[in-house]
Biopython code that builds the backbone (N, CA, C, O; Angstrom):
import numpy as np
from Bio.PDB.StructureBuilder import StructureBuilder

atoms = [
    (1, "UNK", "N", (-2.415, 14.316, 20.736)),
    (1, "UNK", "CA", (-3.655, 13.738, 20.275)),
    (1, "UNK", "C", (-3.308, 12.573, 19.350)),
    (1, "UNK", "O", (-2.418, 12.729, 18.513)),
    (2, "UNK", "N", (-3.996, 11.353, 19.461)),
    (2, "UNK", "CA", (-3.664, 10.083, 18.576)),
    (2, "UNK", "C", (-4.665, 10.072, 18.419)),
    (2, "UNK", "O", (-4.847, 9.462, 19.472)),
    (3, "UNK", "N", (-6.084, 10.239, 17.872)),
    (3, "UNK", "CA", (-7.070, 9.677, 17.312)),
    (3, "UNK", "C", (-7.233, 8.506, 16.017)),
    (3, "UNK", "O", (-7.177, 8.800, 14.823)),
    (4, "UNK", "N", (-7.441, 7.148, 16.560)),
    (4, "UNK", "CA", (-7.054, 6.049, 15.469)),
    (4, "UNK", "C", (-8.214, 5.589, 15.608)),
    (4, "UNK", "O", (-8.881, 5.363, 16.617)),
    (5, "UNK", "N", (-8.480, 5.425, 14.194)),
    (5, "UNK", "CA", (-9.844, 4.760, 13.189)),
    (5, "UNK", "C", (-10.042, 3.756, 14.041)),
    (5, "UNK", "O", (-9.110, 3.249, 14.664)),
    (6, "UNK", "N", (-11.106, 3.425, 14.138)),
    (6, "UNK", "CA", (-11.787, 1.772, 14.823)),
    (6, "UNK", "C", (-10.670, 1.080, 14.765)),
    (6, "UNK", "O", (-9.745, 0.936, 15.564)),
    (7, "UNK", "N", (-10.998, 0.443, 13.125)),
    (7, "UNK", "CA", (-10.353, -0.361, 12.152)),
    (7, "UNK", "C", (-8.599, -0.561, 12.469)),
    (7, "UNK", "O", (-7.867, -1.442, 12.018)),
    (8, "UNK", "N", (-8.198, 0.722, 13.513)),
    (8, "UNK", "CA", (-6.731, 0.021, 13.577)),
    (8, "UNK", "C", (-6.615, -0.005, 15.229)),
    (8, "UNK", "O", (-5.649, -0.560, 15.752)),
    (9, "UNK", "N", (-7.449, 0.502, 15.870)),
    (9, "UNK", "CA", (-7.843, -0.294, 16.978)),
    (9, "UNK", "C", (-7.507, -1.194, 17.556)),
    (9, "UNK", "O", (-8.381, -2.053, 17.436)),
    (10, "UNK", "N", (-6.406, -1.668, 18.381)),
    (10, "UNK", "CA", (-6.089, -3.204, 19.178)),
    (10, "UNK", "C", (-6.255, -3.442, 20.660)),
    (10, "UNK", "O", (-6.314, -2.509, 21.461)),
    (11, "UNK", "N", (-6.319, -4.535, 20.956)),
    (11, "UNK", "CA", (-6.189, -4.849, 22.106)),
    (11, "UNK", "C", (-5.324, -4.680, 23.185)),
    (11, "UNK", "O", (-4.481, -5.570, 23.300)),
    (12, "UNK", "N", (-5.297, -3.644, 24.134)),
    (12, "UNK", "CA", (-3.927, -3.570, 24.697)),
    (12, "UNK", "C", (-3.583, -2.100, 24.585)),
    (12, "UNK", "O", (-2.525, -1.615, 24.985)),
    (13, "UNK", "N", (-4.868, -1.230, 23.829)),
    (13, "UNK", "CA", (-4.267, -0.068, 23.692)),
    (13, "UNK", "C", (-4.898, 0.939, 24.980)),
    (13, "UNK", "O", (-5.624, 0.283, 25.727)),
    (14, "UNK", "N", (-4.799, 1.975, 25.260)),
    (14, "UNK", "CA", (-5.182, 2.722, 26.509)),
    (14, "UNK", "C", (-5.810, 4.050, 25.483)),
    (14, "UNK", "O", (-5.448, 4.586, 24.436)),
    (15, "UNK", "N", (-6.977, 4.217, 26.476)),
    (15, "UNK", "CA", (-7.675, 4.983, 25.971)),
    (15, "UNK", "C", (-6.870, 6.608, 26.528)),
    (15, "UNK", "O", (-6.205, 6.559, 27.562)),
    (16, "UNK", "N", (-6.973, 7.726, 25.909)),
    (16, "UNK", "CA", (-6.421, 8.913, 26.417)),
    (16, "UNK", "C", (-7.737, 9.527, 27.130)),
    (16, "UNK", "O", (-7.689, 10.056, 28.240)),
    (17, "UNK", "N", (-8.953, 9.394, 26.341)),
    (17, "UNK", "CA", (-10.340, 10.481, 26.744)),
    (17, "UNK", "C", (-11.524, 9.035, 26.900)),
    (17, "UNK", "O", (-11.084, 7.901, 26.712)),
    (18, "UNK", "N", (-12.492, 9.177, 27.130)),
    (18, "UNK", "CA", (-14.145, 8.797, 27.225)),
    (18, "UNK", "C", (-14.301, 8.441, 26.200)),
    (18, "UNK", "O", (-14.075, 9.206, 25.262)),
    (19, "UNK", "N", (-14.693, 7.303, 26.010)),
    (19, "UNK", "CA", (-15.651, 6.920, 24.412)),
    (19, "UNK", "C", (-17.143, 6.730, 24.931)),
    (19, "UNK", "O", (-17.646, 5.832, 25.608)),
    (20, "UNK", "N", (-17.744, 8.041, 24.304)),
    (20, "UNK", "CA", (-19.117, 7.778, 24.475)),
    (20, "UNK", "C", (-20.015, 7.735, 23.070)),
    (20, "UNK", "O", (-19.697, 8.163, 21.961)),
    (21, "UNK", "N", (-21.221, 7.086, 23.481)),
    (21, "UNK", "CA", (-22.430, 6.709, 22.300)),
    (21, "UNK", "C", (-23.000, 8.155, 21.757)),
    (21, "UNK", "O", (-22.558, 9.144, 22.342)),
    (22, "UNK", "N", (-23.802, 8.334, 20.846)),
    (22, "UNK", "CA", (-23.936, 9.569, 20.043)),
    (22, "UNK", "C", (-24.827, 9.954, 20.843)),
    (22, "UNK", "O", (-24.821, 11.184, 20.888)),
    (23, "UNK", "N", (-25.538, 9.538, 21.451)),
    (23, "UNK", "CA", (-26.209, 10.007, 22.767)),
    (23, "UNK", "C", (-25.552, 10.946, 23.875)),
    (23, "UNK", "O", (-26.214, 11.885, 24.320)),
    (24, "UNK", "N", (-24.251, 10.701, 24.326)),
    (24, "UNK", "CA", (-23.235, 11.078, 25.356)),
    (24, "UNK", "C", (-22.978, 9.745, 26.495)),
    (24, "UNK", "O", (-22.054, 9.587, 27.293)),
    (25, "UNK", "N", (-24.048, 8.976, 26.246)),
    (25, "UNK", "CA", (-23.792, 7.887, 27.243)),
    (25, "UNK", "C", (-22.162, 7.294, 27.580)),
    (25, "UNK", "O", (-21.449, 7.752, 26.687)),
    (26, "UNK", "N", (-21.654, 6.777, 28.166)),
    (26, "UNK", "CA", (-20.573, 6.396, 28.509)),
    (26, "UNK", "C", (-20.177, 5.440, 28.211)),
    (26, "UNK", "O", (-20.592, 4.584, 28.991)),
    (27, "UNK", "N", (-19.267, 4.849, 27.124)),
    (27, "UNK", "CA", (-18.969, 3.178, 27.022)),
    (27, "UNK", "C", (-17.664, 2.893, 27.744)),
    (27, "UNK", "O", (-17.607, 1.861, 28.413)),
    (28, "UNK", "N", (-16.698, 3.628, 27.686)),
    (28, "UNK", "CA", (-15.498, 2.933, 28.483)),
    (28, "UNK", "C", (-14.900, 4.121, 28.611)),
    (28, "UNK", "O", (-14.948, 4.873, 27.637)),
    (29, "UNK", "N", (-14.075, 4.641, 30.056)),
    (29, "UNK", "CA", (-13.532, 6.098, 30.168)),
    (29, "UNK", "C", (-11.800, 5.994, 30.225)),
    (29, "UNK", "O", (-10.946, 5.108, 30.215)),
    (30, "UNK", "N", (-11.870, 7.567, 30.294)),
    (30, "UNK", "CA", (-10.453, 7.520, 29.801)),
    (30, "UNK", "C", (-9.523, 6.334, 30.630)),
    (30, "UNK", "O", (-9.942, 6.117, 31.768)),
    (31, "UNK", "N", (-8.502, 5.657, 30.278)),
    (31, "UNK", "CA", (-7.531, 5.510, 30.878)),
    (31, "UNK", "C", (-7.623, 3.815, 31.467)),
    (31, "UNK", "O", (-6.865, 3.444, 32.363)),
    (32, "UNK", "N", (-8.467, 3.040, 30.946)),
    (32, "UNK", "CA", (-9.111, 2.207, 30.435)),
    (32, "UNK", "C", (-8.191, 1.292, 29.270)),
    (32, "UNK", "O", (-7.855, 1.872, 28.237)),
    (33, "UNK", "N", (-7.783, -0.224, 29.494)),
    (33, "UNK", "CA", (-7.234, -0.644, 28.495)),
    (33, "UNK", "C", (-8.205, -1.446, 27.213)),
    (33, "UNK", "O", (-9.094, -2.117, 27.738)),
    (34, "UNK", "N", (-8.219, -1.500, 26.070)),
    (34, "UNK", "CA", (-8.984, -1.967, 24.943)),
    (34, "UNK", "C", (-8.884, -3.686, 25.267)),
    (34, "UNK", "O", (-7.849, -4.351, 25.304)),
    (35, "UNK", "N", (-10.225, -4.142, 25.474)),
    (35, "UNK", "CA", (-9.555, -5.177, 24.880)),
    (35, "UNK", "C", (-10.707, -5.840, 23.559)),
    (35, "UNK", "O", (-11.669, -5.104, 23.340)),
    (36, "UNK", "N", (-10.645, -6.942, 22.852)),
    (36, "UNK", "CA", (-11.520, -7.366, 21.697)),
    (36, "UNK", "C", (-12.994, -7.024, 22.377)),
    (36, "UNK", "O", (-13.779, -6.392, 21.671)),
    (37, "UNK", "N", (-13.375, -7.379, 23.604)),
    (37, "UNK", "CA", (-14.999, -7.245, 23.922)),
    (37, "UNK", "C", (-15.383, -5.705, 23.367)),
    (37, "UNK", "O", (-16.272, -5.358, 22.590)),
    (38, "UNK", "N", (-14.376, -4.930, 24.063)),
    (38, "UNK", "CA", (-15.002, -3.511, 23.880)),
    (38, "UNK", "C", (-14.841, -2.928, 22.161)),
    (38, "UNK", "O", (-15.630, -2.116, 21.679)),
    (39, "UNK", "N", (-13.536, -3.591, 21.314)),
    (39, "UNK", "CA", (-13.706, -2.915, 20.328)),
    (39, "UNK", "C", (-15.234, -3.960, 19.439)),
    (39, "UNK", "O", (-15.442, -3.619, 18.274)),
    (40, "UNK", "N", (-15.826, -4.695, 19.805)),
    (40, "UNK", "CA", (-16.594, -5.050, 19.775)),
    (40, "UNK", "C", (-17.902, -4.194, 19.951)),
    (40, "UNK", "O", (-18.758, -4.125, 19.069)),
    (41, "UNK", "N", (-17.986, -3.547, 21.164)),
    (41, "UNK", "CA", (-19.181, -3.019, 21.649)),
    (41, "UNK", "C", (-18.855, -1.904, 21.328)),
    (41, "UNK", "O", (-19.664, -1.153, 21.873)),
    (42, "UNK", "N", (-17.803, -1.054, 20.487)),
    (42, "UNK", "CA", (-17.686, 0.101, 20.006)),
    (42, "UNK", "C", (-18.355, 0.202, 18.509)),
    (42, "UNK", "O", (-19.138, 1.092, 18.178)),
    (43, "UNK", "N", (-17.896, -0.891, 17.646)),
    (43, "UNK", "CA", (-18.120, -1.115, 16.443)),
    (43, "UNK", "C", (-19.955, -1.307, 16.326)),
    (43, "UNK", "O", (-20.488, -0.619, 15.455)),
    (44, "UNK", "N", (-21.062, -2.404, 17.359)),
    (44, "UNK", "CA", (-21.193, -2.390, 17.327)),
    (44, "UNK", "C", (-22.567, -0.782, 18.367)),
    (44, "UNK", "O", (-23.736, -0.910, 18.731)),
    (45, "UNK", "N", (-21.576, 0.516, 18.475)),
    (45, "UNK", "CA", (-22.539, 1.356, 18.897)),
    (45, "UNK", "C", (-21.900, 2.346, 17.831)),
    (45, "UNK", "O", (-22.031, 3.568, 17.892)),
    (46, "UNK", "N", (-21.274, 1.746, 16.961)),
    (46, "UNK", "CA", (-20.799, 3.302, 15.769)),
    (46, "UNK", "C", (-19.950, 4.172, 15.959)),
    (46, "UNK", "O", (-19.893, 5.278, 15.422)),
    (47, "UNK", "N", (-19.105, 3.624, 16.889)),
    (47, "UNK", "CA", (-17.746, 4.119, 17.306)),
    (47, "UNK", "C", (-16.868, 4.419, 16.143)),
    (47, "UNK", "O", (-16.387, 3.412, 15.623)),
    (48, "UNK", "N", (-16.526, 5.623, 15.579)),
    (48, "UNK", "CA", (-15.436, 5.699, 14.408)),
    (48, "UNK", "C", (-14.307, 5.746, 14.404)),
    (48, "UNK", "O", (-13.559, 5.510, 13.455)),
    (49, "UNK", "N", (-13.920, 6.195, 15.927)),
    (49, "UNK", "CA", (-12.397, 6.213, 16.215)),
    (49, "UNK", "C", (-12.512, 6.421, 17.957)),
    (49, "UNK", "O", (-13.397, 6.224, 18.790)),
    (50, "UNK", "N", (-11.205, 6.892, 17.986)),
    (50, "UNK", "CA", (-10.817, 6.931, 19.691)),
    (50, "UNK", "C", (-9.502, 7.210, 19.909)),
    (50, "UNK", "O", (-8.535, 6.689, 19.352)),
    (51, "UNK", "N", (-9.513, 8.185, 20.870)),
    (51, "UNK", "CA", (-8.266, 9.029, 21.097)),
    (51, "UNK", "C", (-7.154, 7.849, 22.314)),
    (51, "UNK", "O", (-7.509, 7.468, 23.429)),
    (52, "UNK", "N", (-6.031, 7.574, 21.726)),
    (52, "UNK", "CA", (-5.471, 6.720, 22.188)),
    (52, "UNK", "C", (-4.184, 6.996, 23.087)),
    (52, "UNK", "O", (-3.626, 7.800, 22.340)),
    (53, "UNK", "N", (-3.498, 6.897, 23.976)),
    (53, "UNK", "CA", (-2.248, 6.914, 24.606)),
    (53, "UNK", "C", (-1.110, 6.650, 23.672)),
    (53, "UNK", "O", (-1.118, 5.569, 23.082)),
    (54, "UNK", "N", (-0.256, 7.385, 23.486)),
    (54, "UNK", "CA", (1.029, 6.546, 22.397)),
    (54, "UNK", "C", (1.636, 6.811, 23.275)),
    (54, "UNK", "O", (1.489, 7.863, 23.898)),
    (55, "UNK", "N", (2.707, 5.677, 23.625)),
    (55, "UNK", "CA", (4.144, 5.818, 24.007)),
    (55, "UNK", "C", (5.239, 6.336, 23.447)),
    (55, "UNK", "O", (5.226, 6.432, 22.220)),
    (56, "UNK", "N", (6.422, 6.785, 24.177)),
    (56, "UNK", "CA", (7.591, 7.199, 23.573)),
    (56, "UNK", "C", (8.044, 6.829, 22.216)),
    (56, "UNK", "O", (8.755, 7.442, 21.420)),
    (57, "UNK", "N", (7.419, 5.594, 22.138)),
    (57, "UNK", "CA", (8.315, 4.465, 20.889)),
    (57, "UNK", "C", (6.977, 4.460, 19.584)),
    (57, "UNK", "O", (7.200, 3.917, 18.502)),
    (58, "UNK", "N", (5.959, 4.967, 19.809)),
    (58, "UNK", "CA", (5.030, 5.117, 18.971)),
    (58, "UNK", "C", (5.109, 5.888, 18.087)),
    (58, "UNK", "O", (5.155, 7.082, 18.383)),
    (59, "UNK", "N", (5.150, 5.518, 16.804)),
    (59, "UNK", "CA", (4.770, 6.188, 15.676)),
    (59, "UNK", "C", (3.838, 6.546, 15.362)),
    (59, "UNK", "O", (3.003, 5.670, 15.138)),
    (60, "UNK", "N", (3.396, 8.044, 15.152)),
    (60, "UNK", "CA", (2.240, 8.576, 15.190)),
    (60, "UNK", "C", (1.179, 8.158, 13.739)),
    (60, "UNK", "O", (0.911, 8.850, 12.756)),
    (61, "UNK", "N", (0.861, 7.128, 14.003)),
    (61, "UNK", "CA", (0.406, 6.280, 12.577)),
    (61, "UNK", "C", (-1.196, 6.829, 12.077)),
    (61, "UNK", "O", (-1.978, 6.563, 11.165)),
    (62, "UNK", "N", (-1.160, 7.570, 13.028)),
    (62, "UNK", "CA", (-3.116, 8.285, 12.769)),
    (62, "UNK", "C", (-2.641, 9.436, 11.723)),
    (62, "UNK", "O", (-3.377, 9.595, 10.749)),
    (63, "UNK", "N", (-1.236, 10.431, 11.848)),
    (63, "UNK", "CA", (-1.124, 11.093, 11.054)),
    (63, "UNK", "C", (-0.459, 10.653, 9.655)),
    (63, "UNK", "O", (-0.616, 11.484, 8.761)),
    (64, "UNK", "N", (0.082, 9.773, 9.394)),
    (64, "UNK", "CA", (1.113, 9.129, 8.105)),
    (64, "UNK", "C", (1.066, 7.718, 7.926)),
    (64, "UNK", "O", (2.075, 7.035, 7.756)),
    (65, "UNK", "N", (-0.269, 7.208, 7.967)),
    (65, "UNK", "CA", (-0.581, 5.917, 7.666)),
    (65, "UNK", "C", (0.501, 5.612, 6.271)),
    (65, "UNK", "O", (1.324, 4.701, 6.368)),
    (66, "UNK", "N", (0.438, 6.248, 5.299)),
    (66, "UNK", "CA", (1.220, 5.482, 3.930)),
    (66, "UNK", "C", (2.337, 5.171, 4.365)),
    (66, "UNK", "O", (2.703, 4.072, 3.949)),
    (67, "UNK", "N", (3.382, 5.918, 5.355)),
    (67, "UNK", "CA", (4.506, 5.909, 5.065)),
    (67, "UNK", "C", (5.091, 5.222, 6.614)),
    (67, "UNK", "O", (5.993, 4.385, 6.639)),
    (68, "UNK", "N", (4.504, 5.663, 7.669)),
    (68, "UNK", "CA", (4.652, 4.696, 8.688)),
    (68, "UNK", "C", (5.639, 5.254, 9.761)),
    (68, "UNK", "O", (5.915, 4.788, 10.866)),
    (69, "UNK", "N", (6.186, 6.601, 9.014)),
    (69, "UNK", "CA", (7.071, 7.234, 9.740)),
    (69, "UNK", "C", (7.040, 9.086, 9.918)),
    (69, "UNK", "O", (6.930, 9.624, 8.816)),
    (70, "UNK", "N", (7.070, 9.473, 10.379)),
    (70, "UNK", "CA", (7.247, 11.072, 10.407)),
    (70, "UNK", "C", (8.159, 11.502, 10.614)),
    (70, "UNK", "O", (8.706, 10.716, 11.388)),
    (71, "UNK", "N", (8.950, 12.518, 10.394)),
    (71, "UNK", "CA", (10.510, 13.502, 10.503)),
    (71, "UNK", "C", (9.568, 13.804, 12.421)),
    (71, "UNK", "O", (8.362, 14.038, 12.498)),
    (72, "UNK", "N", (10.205, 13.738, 13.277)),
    (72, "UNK", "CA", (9.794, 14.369, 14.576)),
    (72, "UNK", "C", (9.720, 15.796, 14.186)),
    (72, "UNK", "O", (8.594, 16.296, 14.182)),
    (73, "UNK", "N", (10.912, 16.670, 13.797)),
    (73, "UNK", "CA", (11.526, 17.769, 13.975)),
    (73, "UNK", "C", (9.851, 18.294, 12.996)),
    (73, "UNK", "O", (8.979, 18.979, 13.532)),
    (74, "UNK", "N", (9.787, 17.924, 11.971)),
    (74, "UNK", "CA", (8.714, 18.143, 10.996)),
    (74, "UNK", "C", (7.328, 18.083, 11.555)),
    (74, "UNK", "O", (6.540, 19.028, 11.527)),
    (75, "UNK", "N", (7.095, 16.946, 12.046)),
    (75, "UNK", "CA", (5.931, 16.950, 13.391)),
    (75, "UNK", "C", (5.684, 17.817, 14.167)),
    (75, "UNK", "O", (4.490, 18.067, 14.325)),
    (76, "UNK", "N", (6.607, 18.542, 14.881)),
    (76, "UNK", "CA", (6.489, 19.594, 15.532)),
    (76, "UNK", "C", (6.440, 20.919, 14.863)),
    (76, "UNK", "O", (5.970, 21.888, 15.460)),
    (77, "UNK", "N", (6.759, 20.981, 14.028)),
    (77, "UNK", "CA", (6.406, 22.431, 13.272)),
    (77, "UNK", "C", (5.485, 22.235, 12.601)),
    (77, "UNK", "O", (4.899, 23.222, 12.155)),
    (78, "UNK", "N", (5.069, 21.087, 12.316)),
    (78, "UNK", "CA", (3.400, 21.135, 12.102)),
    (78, "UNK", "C", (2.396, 21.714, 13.065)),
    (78, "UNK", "O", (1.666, 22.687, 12.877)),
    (79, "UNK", "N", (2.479, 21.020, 14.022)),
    (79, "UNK", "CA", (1.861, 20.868, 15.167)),
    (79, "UNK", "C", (1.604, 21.937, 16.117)),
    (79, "UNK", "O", (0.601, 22.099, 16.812)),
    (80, "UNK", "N", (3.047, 22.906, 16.018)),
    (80, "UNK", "CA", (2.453, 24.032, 16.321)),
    (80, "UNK", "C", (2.124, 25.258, 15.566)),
    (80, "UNK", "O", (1.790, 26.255, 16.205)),
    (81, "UNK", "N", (2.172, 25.292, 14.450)),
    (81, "UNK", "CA", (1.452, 25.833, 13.088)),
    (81, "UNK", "C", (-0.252, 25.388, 13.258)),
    (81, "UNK", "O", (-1.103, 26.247, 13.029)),
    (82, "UNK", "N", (-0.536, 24.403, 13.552)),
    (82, "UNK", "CA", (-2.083, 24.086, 13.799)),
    (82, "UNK", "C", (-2.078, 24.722, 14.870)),
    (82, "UNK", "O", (-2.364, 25.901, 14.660)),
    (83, "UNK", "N", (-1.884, 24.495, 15.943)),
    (83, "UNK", "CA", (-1.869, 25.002, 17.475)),
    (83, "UNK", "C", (-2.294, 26.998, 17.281)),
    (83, "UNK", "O", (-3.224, 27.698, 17.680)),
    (84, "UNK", "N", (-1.407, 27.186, 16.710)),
    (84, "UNK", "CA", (-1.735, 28.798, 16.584)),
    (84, "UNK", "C", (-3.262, 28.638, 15.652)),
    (84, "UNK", "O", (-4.323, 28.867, 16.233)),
    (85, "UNK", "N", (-3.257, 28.346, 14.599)),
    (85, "UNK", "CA", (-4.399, 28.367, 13.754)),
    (85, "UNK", "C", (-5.443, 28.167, 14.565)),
    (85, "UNK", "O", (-6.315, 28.981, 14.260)),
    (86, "UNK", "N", (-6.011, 27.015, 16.051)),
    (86, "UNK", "CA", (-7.265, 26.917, 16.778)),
    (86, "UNK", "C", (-6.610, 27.589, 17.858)),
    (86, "UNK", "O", (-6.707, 26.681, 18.683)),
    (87, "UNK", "N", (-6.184, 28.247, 18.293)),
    (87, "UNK", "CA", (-5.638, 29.626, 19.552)),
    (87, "UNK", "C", (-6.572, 29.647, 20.180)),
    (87, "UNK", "O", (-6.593, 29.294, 21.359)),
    (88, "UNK", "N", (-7.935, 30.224, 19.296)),
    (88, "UNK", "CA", (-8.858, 30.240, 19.787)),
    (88, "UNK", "C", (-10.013, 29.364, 20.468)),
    (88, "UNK", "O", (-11.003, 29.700, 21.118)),
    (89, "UNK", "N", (-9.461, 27.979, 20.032)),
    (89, "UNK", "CA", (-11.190, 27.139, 20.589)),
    (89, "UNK", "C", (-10.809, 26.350, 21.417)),
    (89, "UNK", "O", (-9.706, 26.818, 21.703)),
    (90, "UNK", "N", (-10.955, 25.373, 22.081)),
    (90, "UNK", "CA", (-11.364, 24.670, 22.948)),
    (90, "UNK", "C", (-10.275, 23.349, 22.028)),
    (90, "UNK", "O", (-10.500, 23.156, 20.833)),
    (91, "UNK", "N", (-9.484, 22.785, 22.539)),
    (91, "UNK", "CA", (-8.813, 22.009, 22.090)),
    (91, "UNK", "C", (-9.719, 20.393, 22.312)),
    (91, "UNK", "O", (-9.837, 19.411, 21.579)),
    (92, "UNK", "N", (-10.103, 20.640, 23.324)),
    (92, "UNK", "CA", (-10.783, 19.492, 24.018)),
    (92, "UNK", "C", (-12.264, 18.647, 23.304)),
    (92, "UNK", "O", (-12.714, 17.503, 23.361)),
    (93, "UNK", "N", (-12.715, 20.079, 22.565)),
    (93, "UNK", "CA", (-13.992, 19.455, 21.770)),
    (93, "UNK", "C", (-13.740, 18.651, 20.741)),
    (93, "UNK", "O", (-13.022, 19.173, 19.887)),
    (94, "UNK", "N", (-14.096, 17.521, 20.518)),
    (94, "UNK", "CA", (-14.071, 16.449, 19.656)),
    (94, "UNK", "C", (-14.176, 16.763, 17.749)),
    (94, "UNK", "O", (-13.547, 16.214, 16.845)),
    (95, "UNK", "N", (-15.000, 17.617, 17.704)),
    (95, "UNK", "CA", (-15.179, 18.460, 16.813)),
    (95, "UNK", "C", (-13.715, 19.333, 16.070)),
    (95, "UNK", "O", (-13.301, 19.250, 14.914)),
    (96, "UNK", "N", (-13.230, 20.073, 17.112)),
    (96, "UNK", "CA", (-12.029, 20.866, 17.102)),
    (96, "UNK", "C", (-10.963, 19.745, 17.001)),
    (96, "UNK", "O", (-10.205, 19.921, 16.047)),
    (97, "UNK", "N", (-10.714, 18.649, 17.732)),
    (97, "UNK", "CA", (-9.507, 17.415, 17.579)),
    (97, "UNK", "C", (-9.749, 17.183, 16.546)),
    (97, "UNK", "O", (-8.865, 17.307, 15.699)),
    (98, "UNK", "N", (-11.294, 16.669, 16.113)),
    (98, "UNK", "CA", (-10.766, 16.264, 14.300)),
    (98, "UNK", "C", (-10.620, 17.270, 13.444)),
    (98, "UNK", "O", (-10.481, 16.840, 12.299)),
    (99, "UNK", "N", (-10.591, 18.587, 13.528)),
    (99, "UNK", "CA", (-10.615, 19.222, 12.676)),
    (99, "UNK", "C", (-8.809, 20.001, 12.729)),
    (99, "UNK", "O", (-8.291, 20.728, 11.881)),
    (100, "UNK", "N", (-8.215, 19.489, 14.062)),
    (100, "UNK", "CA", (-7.067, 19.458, 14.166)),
    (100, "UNK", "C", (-5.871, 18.552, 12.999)),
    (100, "UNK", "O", (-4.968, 18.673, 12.171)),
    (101, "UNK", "N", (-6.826, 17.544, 13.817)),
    (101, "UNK", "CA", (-5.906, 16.124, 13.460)),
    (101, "UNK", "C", (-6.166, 16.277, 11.519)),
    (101, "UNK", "O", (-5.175, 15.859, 10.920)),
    (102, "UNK", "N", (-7.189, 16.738, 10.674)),
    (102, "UNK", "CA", (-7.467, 16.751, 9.574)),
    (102, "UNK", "C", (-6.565, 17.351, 9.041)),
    (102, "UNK", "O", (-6.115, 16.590, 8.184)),
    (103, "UNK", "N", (-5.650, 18.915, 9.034)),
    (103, "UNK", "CA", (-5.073, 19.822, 9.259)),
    (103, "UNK", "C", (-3.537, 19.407, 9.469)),
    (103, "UNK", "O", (-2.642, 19.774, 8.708)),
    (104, "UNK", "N", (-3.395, 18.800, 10.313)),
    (104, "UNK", "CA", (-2.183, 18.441, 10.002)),
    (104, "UNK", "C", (-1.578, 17.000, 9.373)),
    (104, "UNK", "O", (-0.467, 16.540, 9.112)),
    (105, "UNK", "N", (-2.813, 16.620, 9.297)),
    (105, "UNK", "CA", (-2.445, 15.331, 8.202)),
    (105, "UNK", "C", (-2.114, 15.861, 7.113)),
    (105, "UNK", "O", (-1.050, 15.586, 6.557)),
    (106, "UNK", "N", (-3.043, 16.769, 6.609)),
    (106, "UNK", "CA", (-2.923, 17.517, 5.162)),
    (106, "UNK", "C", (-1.910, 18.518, 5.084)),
    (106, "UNK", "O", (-1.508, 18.968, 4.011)),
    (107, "UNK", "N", (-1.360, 18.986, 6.557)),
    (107, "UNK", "CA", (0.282, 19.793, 5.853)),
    (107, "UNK", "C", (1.095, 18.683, 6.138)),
    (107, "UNK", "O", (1.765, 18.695, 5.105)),
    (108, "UNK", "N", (1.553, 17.671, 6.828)),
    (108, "UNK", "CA", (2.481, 16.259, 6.914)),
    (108, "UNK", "C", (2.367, 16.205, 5.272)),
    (108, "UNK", "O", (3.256, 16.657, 4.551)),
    (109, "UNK", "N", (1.206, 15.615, 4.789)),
    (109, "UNK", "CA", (1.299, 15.512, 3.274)),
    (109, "UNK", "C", (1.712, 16.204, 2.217)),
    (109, "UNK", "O", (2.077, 15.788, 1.117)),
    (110, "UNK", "N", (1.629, 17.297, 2.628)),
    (110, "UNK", "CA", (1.933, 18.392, 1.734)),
    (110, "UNK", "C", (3.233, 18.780, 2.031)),
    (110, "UNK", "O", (3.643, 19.712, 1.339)),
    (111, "UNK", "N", (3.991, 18.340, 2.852)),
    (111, "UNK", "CA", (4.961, 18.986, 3.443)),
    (111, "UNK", "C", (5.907, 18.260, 2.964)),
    (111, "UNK", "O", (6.916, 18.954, 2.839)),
    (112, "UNK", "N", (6.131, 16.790, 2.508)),
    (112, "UNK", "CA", (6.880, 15.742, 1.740)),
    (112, "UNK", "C", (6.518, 15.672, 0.234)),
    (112, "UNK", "O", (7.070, 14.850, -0.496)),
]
sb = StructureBuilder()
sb.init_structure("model")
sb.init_model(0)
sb.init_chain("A")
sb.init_seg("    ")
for serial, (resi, resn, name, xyz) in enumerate(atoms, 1):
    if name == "N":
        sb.init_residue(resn, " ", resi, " ")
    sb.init_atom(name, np.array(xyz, "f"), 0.0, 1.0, " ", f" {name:<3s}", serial, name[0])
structure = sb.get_structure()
C-alpha cells in the first residue's frame, strides 16, 4: 500500500486502485498514469490522496516523510505486526488502508 497525499502527487505516477468522488463516481481507474490534468481534476473534486504503484527503487515516502528513508528489514516487521492486528477486516476498504497506513507510520516513528 503507498497511499500519497495529493500534495506529493506527480505526474507520471500509476495509480494502484480507482480514484473515485465522495459520491463513488469514477475519476480515473486503477492502473492509469497521473498526469497534471487529472491531479487537477482530483484537487479540484477533494481528492486527499491516492494509492500509488512504487517501484523496486521507491522509497516508501507516504510512511517516513521526515527522514526519506526506512530500515527495509524494520519495514517489514512493522508491516506484519499491523497485518496481524486487521486479520480480521477487509484490507481492501479504504477506511481499513488508512487506518493501516496510520498504524504503521506511528510504530516506524516510534520504532527510531
Amino acid at each position: 500500500m503507498a497511499i500519497i497525499p495529493i500534495d506529493r502527487l506527480e505526474a507520471g505516477m500509476t495509480l494502484k486502485a480507482d480514484v473515485c468522488d465522495r459520491s463513488g463516481r469514477l475519476l480515473l481507474p486503477a492502473g492509469a498514469m497521473l498526469a497534471d490534468k487529472q491531479l487537477k481534476i482530483f484537487r479540484t473534486w477533494g481528492i486527499a490522496d491516492a494509492d500509488i504503484q512504487l517501484g523496486p527503487d521507491d522509497v516508501r515516502a507516504d510512511i517516513a516523510p521526515e527522514t526519506g528513508t526506512v530500515d527495509p528489514k524494520l519495514l517489514a516487521e512493522a508491516e506484519q505486526a499491523i497485518a496481524r492486528l486487521f486479520c480480521h477486516n477487509n484490507p481492501q476498504h479504504p477506511m481499513i488502508q488508512e487506518l493501516m497506513r496510520v498504524c504503521l507510520e506511528r510504530r516506524l516513528a516510534h520504532a527510531g
